[in-house]
C-alpha positions, 0 to 999 in steps of 0.5 A: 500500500502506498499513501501519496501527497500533491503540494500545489498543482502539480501536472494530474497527468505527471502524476498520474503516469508517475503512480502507474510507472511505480506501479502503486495505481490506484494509491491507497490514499492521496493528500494535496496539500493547498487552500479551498481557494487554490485546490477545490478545483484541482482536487476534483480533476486529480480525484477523477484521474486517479480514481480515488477520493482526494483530501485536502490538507488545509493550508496554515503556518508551517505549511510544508512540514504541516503537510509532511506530517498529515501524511504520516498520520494518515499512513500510520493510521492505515499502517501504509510504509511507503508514500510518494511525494510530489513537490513543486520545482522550487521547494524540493530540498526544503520537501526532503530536508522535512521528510527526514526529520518527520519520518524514521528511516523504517519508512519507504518516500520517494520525492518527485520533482514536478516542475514549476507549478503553482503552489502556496508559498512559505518562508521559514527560519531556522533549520528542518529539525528546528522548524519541525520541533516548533510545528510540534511544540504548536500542536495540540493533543487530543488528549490532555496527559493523564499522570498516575501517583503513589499515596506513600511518596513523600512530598518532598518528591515529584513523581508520577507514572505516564499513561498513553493519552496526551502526546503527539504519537500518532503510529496505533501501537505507539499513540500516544505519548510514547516516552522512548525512541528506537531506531527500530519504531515508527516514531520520530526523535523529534516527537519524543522529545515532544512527548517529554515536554508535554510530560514534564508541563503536566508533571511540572518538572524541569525536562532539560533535567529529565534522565531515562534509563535505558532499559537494557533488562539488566541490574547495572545502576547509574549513580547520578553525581558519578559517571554514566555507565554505558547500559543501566536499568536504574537511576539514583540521585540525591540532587534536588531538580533532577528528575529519573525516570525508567520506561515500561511497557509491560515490565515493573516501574519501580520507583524509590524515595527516601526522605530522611536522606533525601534521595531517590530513584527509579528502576525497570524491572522486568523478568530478567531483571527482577532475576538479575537483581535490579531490586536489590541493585537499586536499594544498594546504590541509595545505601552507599551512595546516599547512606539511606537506611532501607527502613526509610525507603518508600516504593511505589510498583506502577503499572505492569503485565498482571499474573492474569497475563504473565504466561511464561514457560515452564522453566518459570517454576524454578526461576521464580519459586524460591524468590516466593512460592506463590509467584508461580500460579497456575491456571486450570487447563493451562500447560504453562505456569503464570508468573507474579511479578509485582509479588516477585518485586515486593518480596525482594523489596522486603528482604532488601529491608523495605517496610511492607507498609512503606511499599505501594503495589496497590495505587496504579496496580492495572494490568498494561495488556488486559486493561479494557480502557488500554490505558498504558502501553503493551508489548504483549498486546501490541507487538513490536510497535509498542510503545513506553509509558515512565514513572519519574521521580526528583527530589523538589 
């Protein structure tokens, strides 16, 4: 399937015949780009050539990356990876420097050049990357950002954990506010990086200060006042405006506060590194590092994969019971055993020494991929496309 965008009134017959010698005639979907006054025309003579009805993108500031970008909400919306592009003479460059920077490159657009033609003008200052990241700061979300908070983090720390809702994310498995890039996804760096923005407004955090840990499925800790290893699934800090985050779309968010040594944390902690020892990594690094005595500490678990959908093989068995009997469950008529691994996070929280009392596995305990509402991200759900929800914490 390929989509297709016309800025101006590029020659129907060009067009046309381009489409056919690409062999993607008739197109799956077809955008002009233009104003009611220059296009209604047009559009209705290009729609009678390709067969296909026509949409027309409205013309507005930033009108090119305007249209760059409608056409990636439309592709994503369908799942079509290939567009073409057809484009006045005279802004070729421009068209190619703003599909670099709307589309990842596990996107297939072919620009043509269609000559002179009559096309809306724009001038713009700053470079592709700069004037695509206005465009983005100036939309606005469908949804306005949805924030998850524990009851036993003190107030002397800023947190939360992210949901899917308020962000500029448009591909289905990753609206939409999508908290981490891959080269591997359908989703831009620019629109991340506006997904943090539009995060820490409604966090009131300062996102220039914003740190995510990398969520390699180890127990490797970056202590934040010394050196950045090169793979970490924790952070821990104790300097004040310093916001820590890990990412999750599936795996625990397991976040840390101590009040009395004014430090705090955050780790991912999934499967492999719950049985790797990120838990106990984390707690260790708030007691060297920060002299936090365990009983201090204050956890809160965020969303996760629930028992009722951790299917696991059955290797689970000896992996997971001698961190707690009753991680293991099994389901009637189920060959494979079912994995709990919040239970597997509070029990090792507990033998770290973390008071039960001060561990919060209740306030967002909603299962990421049996969730009616899909309110947080998935990779059991919605497969390699999936995006990441974070919980953040800093000390005030």
């Amino acid at each position: 399937m390929t989509a297709v965008l016309v800025i101006g009134e590029c020659d129907t017959n060009f067009v046309e015949k381009e489409l056919k010698d690409l062999q993607v005639f008739p197109a799956q979907s077809v955008l002009v780009l233009g104003n009611e006054s220059l296009s209604s025309s047009y559009t209705k003579v290009l729609s009678e050539k390709l067969q296909i009805s026509i949409t027309l993108v409205e013309t507005q500031k930033n009108q090119h990356v305007h249209g760059i970008f409608q056409l990636k909400c439309v592709m994503d919306g369908s799942k079509i990876n290939n567009a073409i592009v057809f484009c006045p003479n005279q802004i070729e460059t421009e068209i190619q420097g703003f599909c670099k920077e709307v589309f990842p490159e596990n996107y297939s657009l072919v620009v043509k050049n269609a000559g002179d033609v009559r096309f809306i003008h724009e001038t713009g200052e700053g470079s592709f990357a700069d004037r695509f990241r206005q465009y983005l700061k100036n939309l606005e979300p469908k949804e306005a950002v949805t924030v998850y908070r524990s009851r036993v983090i003190p107030d002397s720390c800023n947190h939360g954990f992210s949901s899917r809702s308020g962000g500029l994310s448009v591909y289905p498995g990753l609206a939409s506010l999508n908290m981490c890039f891959s080269a591997r996804k359908k989703d831009s760096r620019a629109v991340v990086k506006a997904n943090h923005n539009l995060l820490a407004k409604a966090g009131q955090f300062d996102v220039a200060k914003l740190v995510i840990a990398k969520a390699v499925h180890g127990k490797d800790v970056w202590v934040y006042e010394g050196p950045e290893p090169q793979s970490y699934d924790g952070i821990v800090t104790n300097t004040p405006g310093v916001t820590v985050a890990a990412p999750g779309a599936d795996c625990n968010i397991v976040l840390f506060a101590d009040p009395i040594a004014k430090a705090c944390g955050a780790a991912h902690a999934g499967w492999k590194g719950i049985l790797k020892g990120i838990i106990q990594s984390t707690v260790d690094s708030m007691k060297k590092s920060y002299g936090s005595d365990a009983k201090n500490i204050k956890v809160a678990i965020g969303p996760s994969l629930s028992v009722c959908c951790m299917e696991f093989g059955i290797e689970g068995v000896e992996m997971f019971s001698p961190i707690h009997k009753d991680c293991v469950v099994w389901k009637k008529d189920c060959p494979k055993p079912y994995i709990d691994l919040r239970l597997a996070a509070v029990t090792l929280l507990e033998k770290e020494g973390i008071l039960l009392n001060n561990i919060d596995e209740t306030s967002v305990k909603i299962c990421t991929k049996c969730d009616p509402e899909k309110r947080f991200f998935s990779f059991r759900r919605d497969g390699s496309q999936f995006g990441n929800q974070v919980g953040y914490i800093g000390l005030k």
